[in-house]
N, C-alpha and C positions, 0 to 999 in steps of 0.2 A: 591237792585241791586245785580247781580249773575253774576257770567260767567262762562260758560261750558267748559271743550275743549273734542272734541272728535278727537280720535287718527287716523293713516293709518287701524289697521286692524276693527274697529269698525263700518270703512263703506266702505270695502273692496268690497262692491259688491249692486245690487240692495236690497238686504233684508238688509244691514247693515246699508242704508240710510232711509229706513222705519220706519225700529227699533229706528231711532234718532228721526223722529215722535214720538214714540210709548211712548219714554223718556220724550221726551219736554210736550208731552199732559199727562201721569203720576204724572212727578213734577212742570208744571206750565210752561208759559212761556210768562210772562210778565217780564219786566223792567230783562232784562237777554240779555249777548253778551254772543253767540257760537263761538267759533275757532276752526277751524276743519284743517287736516291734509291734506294731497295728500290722494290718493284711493289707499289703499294696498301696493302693492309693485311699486309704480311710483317712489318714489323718489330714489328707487334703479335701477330702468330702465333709467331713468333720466340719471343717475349716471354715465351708460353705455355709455349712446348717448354724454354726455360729452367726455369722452374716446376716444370714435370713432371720433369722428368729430377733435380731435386734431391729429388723427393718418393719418399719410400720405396716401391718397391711400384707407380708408376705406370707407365702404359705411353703414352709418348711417341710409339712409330714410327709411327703412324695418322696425326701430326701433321706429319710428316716427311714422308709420303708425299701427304695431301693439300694441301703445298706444292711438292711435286714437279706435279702432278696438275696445281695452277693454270698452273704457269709449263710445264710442257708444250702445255698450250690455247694459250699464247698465240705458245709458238713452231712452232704446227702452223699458227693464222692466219699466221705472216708470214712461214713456209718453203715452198713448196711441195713443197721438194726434201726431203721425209724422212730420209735421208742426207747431207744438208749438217753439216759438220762441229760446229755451234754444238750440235747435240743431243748428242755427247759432251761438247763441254766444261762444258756444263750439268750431265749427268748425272754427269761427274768430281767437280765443286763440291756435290753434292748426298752423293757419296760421301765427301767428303773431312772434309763435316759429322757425317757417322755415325761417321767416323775417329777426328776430333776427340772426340766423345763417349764414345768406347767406349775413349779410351785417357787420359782424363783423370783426373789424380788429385787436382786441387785441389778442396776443397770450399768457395772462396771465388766466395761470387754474381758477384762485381762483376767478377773475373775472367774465369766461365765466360760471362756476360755478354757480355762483348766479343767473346771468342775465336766465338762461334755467332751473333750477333743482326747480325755485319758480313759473314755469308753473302748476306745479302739485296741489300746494297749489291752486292759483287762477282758473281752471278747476274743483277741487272738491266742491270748495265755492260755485261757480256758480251753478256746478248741485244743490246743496243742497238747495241753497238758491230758485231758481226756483221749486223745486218740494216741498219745504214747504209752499211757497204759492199757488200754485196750490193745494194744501190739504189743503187752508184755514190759516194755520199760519202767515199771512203777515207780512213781514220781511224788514231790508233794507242791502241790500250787502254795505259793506266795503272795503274798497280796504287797508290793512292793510299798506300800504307801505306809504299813505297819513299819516300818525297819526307814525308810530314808525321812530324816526329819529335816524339814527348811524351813526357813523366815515364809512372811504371807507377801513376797513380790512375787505375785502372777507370771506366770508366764516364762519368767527370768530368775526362779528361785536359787538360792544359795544354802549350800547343806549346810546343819548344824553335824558338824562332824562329828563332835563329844557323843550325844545324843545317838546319832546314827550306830556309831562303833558298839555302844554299848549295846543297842537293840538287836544289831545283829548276831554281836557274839554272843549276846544270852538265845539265843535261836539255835539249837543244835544240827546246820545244817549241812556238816562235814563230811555226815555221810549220806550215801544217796544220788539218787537225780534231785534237783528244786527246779521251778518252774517259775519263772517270776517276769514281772515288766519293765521294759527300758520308759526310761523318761519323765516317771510321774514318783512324786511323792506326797507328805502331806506336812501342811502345818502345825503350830500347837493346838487350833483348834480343830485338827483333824479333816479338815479342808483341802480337796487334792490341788495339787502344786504338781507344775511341771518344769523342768530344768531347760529347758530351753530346745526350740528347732533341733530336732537330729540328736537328741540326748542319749539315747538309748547307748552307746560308748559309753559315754559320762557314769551310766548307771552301772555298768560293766568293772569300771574303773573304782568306781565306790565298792563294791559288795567284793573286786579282789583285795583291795588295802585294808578293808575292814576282817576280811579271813585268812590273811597274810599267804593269799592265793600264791599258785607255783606260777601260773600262767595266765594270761588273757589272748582268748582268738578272736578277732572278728571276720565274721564269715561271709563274703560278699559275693557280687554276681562278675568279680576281675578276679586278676591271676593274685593280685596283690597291691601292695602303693608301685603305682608308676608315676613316669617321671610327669606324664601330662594326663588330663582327663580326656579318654580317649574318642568321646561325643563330642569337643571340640576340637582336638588337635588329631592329624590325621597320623601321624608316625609315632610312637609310645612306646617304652622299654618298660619292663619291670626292675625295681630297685630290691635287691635281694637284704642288703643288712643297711639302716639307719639306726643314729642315736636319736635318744628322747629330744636330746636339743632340737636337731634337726627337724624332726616329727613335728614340734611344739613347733618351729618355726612355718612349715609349711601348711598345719592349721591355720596356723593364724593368720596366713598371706590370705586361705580359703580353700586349700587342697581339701576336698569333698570326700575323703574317705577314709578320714577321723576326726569326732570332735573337737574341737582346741584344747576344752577341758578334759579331757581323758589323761590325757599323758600324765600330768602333775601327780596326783594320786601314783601313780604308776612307778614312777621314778622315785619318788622318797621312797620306797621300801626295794627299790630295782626287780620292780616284777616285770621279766620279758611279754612284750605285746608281739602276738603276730597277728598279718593279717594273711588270710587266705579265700579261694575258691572254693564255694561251698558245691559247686560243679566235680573240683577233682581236689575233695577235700586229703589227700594223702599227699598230695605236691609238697611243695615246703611254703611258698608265698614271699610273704617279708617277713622280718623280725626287727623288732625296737627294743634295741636294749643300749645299755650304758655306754660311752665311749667307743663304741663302734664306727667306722669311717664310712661315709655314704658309699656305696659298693653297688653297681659301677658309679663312678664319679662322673654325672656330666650334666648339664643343665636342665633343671626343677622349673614346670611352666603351671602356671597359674594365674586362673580367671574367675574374675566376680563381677559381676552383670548386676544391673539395675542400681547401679552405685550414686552417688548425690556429689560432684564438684562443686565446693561451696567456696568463693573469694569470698576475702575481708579486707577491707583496707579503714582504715582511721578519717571521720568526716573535715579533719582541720589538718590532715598530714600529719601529726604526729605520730614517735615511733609506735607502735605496736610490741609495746614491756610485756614484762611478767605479770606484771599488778594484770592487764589487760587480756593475758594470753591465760593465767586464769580464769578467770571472770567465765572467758571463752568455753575453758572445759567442765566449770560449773555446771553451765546451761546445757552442756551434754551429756551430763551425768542426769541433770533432773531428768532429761526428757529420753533418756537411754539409748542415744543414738551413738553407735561405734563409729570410730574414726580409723580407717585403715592408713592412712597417709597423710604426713605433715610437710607441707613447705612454708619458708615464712621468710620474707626484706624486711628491709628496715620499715617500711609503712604497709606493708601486706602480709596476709595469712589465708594460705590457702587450706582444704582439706578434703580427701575425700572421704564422702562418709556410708552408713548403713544404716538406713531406717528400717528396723523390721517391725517397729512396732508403731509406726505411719505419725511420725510426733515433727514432721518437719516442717511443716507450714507453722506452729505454736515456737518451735527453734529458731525462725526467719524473724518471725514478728518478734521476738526480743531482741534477734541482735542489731535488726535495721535500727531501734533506738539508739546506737553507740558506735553504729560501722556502716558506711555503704559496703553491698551488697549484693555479690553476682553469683550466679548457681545454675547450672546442669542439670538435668535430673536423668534417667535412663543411660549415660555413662559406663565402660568398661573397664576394669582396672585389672594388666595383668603384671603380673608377676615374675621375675626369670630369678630361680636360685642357681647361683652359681653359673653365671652367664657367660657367654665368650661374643666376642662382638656379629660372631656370624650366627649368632642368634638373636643379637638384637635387631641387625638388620632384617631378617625372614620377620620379626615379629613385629616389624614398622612397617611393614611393606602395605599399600594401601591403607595406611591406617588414618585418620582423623585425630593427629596427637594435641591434647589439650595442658598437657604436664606429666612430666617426665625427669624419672629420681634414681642418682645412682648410687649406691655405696659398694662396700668392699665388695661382697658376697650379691648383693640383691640388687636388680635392677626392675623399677618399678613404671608405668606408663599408663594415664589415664587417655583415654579414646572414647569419642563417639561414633 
């Protein structure tokens, strides 16, 4: 048993869906789930029509239609039969999106969020799953929302594990192709939920531990995990064998080419993840498995942009305790703002942090009651695993250093 996931730009267009043909009949595809993404930039169009539709006065339908408009181009390349049944059920989901809009009554983002931005996923499954068996692959679509069950935190949901395992393993889907979606789930009231930015891994991750999967691939548009993103950093190696550890660690710095949450799932059952090019899907790529030594050995560069440096200091000089430095991570937890880095003196606390769900201006205004108050906003925060000094130097070089942290393995530096 296998599971795939293929990403947004991987089938960004009609030849990007062929190519996942081209993958599946190269490495095989029996007793294997696909999870596949939205189509290119949908979930960031999505994103938009979200936007608009809560803004007083704006007119969204243009937005609506010129995503209709893409995903018809690219079901006219891979139909010839204009009358093939995939063009209703496309145009059904396209309906069912203006449905949803025009009869909603919550005016909660994080909600309406969900409920519309997991059209994308379910519209590309469909094309995909309709044009693999129209070429023979016979397959069965999923409806991923049926099988992953989470709490009702929008946006940011959390699988109910128990639940999930059992849905799935009562679903006989060991043998075959399946067809399903990265990213979205649903609640107990069957209310779709999504697992957060770039989840579609996460969802990968799930459906192998829940079928005590042999393997996980992710199939992307690089050779594999390198050492740097190679849209920022100009010189880049492939990293051929990492452990989960390491993996887990350089998620979580922001390495962009796995979820942070994948690997966990993965690991308690030691199912090897690789990642590969779905260009020259027969390469080897990376491999994530247990106890493996990063291979080649040499420093891990990572960056996260749009970062928030938030100083704290105490209004009457005192220290800055535990009692305080909770209190601290309380108000981060309500308002769900991640913290990539901690520094702290005896009367300061610094951090840098990540708003992706825009809660920082309501974060300031609590803590100015109990701390003056200094902050950053548009900040960079990079990264070096496993550093050697003549890389910290190249990566200070013109830099605007505002704090900067070193431990054993990691060396960390905020910049504007």
């Amino acid at each position: 048993m296998r599971v795939f996931k293929f990403g947004g730009a991987s089938v960004k267009d009609a030849n990007g869906v062929k190519n996942v043909l081209n993958v599946l009949k190269e490495t095989g595809y029996s007793n294997l789930v696909v999870v596949v993404s939205a189509m290119g930039k949908t979930t960031n169009a999505l994103e938009d029509l979200v936007a608009l539709y809560l803004k007083e006065g704006a007119e969204f339908k243009p937005l609506i239609q010129d995503l209709e408009h893409y995903h018809k181009e690219i079901l006219e390349t891979l139909f010839e039969d204009k009358k093939h049944s995939v063009f209703k059920r496309v145009k059904k989901l396209f309906k069912d999106m203006q449905t949803t809009l025009k009869r909603n009554k919550s005016t909660q983002y994080d909600y309406i969020y969900d409920q519309i931005v997991s059209f994308g996923e379910l519209i590309s499954t469909t094309i995909i799953s309709e044009y693999l068996n129209h070429e023979g692959l016979k397959n069965e679509w999923l409806d991923a929302r049926n099988f992953i069950k989470t709490d009702n935190t929008y946006r940011d949901a959390q699988v109910n594990w128990e639940t999930t395992q059992k849905k799935i393993q009562e679903k006989d889907i060991k043998n075959g192709l399946s067809i399903t979606q990265g990213f979205i789930g649903s609640d107990d009231n069957n209310f779709t939920t999504t697992l957060g930015r770039e989840g579609s891994d996460y969802t990968a991750g799930i459906f192998a531990y829940c079928l005590n999967a042999d393997s996980v691939s992710i199939w992307k548009d690089v050779p594999g995990v390198l050492n740097a993103d190679p849209r920022v950093f100009d010189k880049t190696e492939l990293l051929s064998h990492i452990s989960y550890e390491e993996a887990i660690e350089l998620a979580f710095y922001g390495a962009s080419v796995i979820h942070p949450k994948t690997i966990q799932p993965l690991q308690r059952k030691e199912i090897p993840l690789y990642v590969k090019s779905f260009l020259k899907p027969m390469n080897e790529g990376t491999s994530v498995k247990k106890g493996q030594p990063l291979d080649p050995h040499l420093p891990c560069y990572i960056v996260k942009k749009n970062q928030i440096l938030v100083s704290l200091s105490s209004l009457d000089f005192s220290f800055i305790v535990e009692d305080m430095v909770s209190e601290i991570f309380s108000l981060l937890h309500q308002y769900q703002i991640k913290v990539d880095l901690i520094q702290n003196s005896a009367i300061s606390f610094s951090l840098c942090l990540d708003d992706k769900f825009n809660h920082l201006d309501e974060l300031l205004a609590k803590l100015k009651i109990k701390f003056k108050v200094t902050y950053n906003t548009g900040v960079s925060l990079f990264t070096i695993r496993h550093f050697t000094n003549e890389a910290i130097k190249s990566l200070e070089t013109n830099k605007d250093i505002l704090l900067k942290q070193i431990t054993r393995e990691t060396y960390q530096m905020v910049s504007r």
